[in-house]
N, C-alpha and C positions, 0 to 999 in steps of 0.2 A: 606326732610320732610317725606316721605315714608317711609325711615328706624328708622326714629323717634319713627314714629304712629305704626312701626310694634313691636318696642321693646316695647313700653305704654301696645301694647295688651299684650304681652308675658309675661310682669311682671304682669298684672291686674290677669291672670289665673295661676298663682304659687300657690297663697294661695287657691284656689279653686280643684287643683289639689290636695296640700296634703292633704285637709279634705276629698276628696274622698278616698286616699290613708289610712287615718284613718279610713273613714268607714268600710273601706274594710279589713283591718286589725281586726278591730273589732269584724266582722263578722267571722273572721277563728280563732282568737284566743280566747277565749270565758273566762270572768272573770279573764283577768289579763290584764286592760286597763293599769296599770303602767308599765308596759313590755311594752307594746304595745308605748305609750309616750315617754318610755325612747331610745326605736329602733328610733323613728321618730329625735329624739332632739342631739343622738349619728350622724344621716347622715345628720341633718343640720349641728352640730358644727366641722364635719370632726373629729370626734374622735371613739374611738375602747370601748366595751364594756362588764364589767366583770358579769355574771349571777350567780346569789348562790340560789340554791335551791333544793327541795328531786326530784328524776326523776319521768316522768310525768306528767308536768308542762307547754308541749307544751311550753318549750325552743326552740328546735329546730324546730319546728312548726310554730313559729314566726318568724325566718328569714328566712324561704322558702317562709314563704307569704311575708315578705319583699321583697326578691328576684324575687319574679310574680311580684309586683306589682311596680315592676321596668323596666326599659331597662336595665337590666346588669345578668350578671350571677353569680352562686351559688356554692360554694364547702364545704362538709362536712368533718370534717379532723376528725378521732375518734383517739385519743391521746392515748398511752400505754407505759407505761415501760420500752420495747425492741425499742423503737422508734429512728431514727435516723435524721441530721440533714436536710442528701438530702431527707426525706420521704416528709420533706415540701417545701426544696426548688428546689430540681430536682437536676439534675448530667450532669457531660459529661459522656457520651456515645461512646464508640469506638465502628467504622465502621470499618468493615474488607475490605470492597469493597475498600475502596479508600484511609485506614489508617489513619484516620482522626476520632478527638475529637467533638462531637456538642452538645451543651446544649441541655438537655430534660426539659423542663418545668417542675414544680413540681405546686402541689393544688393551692399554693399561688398565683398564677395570675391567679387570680378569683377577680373580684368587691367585691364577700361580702361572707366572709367566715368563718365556723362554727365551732370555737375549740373545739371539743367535751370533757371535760373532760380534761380540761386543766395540772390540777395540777397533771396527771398521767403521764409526758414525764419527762426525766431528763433534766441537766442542758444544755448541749449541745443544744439539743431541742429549750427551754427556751429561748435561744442568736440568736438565730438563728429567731423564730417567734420576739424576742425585736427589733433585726435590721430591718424587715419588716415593725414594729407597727410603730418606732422612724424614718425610714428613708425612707420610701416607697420603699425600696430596697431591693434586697437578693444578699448575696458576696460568691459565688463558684468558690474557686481556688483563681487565683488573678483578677477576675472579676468580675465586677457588675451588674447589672440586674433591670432597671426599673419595680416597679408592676404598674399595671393599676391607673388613673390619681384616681377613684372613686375605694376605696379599705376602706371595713370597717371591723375588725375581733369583730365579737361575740364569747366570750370566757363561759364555761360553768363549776361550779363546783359543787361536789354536796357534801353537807356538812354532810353528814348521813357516807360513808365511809371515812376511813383515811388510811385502809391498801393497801400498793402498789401506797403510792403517795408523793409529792415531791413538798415544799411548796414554795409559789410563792415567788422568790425573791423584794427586797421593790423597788427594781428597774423599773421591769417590772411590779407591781402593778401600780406606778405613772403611768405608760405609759397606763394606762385604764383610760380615760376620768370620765366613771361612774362604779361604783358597785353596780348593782339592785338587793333586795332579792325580791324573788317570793317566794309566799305561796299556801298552796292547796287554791283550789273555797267554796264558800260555797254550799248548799245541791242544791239548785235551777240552779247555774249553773252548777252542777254534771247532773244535767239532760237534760239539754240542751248540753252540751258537749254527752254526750248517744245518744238525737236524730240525732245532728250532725252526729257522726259517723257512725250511719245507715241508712243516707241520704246518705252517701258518699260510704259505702260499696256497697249502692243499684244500687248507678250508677256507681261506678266504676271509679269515678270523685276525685281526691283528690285536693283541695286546687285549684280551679277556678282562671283563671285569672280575675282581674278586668274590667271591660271594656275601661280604658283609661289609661295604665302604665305610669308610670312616666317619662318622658325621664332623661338622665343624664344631657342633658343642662338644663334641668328644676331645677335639684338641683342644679348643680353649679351657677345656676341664683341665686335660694334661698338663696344658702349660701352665696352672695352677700347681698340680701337684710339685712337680718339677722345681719352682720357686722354693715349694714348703721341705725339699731335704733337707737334712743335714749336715751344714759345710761347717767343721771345724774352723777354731781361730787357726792350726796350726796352716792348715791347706788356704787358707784366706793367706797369709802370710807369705805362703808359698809363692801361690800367684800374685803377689804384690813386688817380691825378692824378685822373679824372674822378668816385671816391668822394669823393677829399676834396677836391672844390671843391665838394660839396653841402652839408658840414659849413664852408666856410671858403671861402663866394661871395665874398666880398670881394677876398678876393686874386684873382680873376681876372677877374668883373664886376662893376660898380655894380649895374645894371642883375639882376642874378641873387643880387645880396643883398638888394635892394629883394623880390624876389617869394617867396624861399624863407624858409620858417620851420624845415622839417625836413629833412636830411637821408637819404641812406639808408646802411642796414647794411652791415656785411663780405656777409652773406648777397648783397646785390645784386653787389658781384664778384663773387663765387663763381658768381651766376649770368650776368654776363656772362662769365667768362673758360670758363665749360662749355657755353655755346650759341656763341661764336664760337667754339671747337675742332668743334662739332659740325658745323656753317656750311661752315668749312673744309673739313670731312672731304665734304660732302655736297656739294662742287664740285667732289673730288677732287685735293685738295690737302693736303701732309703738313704743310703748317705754318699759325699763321695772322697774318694782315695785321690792320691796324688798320682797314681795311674793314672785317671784320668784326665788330669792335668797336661800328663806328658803325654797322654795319646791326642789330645788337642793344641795342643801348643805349638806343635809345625802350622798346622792348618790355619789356626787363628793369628800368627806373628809373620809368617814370609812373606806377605802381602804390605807387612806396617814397617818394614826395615830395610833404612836405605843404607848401604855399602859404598864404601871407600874406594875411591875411582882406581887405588892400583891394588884394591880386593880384586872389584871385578873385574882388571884387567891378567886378574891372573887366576880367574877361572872361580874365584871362591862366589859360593850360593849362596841366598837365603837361610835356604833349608840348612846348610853347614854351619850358619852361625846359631841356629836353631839349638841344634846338634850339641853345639859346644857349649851355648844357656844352661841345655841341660844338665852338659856333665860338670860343670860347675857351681852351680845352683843348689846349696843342699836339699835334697829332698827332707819333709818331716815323715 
């Protein structure tokens, strides 16, 4: 009975913990609470996270204070050109002393780690971080290499330069849970980010820990909980109607078989029907609504839909085909 009553408490204080962890997020990232949401709903649904946006954006800012405001640790990887495969996943190492080969660990066994500028590493690269993302693994030589059980990669692009970079294959696109855009703040939180900054430089304090970190069995609790809502047949449907209208536009727009050439996978329900449980959970609520559906549904699909070469030559996005999924798509 003891161990009953001790697990009762331990799940009653999950949901309690992440809204501190929101507040607290809040509080360092300033005017980009969708960044903020979407870090929280990538380490409930166990999934990796694609960022687009101009630099300055406190990208990176946001998974450090993810990283405080957790028990686990942080690695920032800045992605270039000349990059190679061991720069992420480490090497053997010869020892003269003894003649002998021994793995050195490379970035990636870190909890939660920072692609800086993703689309700037070649292909090599590329295969190397996709076997991590897809397998929790890294393969140097004929050997394989467990990463950490809690391993999340934020990946970071920035869509203003294109020279010296190397486009995401659609492969390891799927394997990003979500793709968040970030935009600049407006005027008022430009100046709260100012004070900010000169609070911080005054004391010489960057990015405070919270007062009560998250532990990692607190997540893996979570992402238990999160699994056990309540998804109706109808919202199950939902999300299955709005896959196959990217493979079979026609039946629900002209207009969105004119602009689509590809489809997305099973993979992208799977990744909406695990962020809108997480959504739900993180509103505090045991079930979830087809809101949340369509508040995840840009994030999880504009990443998995490839457009018609005189779509995008005439300016039509993603996001707009997104758009029109939904206003076509009947909701339950």
């Amino acid at each position: 009975m003891e161990d009953s009553r001790s697990l009762d408490v331990a799940a009653a204080t999950l949901r309690p913990a992440f809204d501190a962890l929101s507040r607290y997020l809040n509080t360092q990232i300033l005017g980009q609470p969708l960044l903020v949401e979407r870090l929280l709903i990538a380490l409930l649904a166990d999934g990796h996270l694609l960022v687009e946006g101009p630099p300055g954006l406190a990208k990176t800012r946001a998974i450090k204070a993810l990283a405080h405001g957790l028990e686990g640790d942080f690695q920032r990887v800045q992605f270039t050109p000349d990059m190679l495969p061991s720069d992420l996943t480490g090497s053997d190492i010869y020892h003269p002393e003894d003649g002998a080969f021994r793995f050195q660990r490379g970035p990636l066994f870190h909890n939660l780690i920072l692609a800086d500028e993703i689309n700037r590493a070649p292909a090599k690269v590329q295969s190397a971080l996709l076997e991590a993302m897809a397998e929790h693994q890294i393969s140097v030589g004929n050997a394989s290499y467990r990463l950490p059980q809690l391993f999340l990669v934020m990946a970071t692009q920035n869509p203003i330069e294109q020279e010296g970079t190397y486009p995401l294959p659609e492969a390891q696109l799927d394997r990003f849970m979500l793709h968040t855009l970030v935009d600049y703040p407006d005027r008022a939180t430009t100046l709260q980010i100012m004070a900010l900054s000169r609070r911080e430089a005054a004391s010489a304090v960057e990015l405070p820990p919270p007062p009560h970190p998250v532990s990692q069995d607190s997540v893996f609790a979570a992402r238990r909980e999160v699994l056990n809502l309540t998804l109706s047949d109808a919202v199950a449907e939902y999300i299955a109607a709005l896959i196959e209208a990217t493979h079979k536009p026609a039946l629900y727009s002209a207009t969105l078989a004119e602009w689509l050439r590809w489809g997305a996978s099973p993979r992208a329900a799977i990744a909406i029907e695990r962020c809108a449980r997480a959504r739900a959970w993180l509103q505090g609520r045991d079930y979830v609504s087809p809101e949340d559906v369509q508040a995840i549904a840009p994030d999880a699909l504009r990443h998995r839909l490839l457009l018609d070469y005189g779509a995008q030559a005439r300016g039509v996005t993603a996001q707009a085909c997104v758009e029109e999924l939904l206003n076509h798509v009947p909701a339950p």
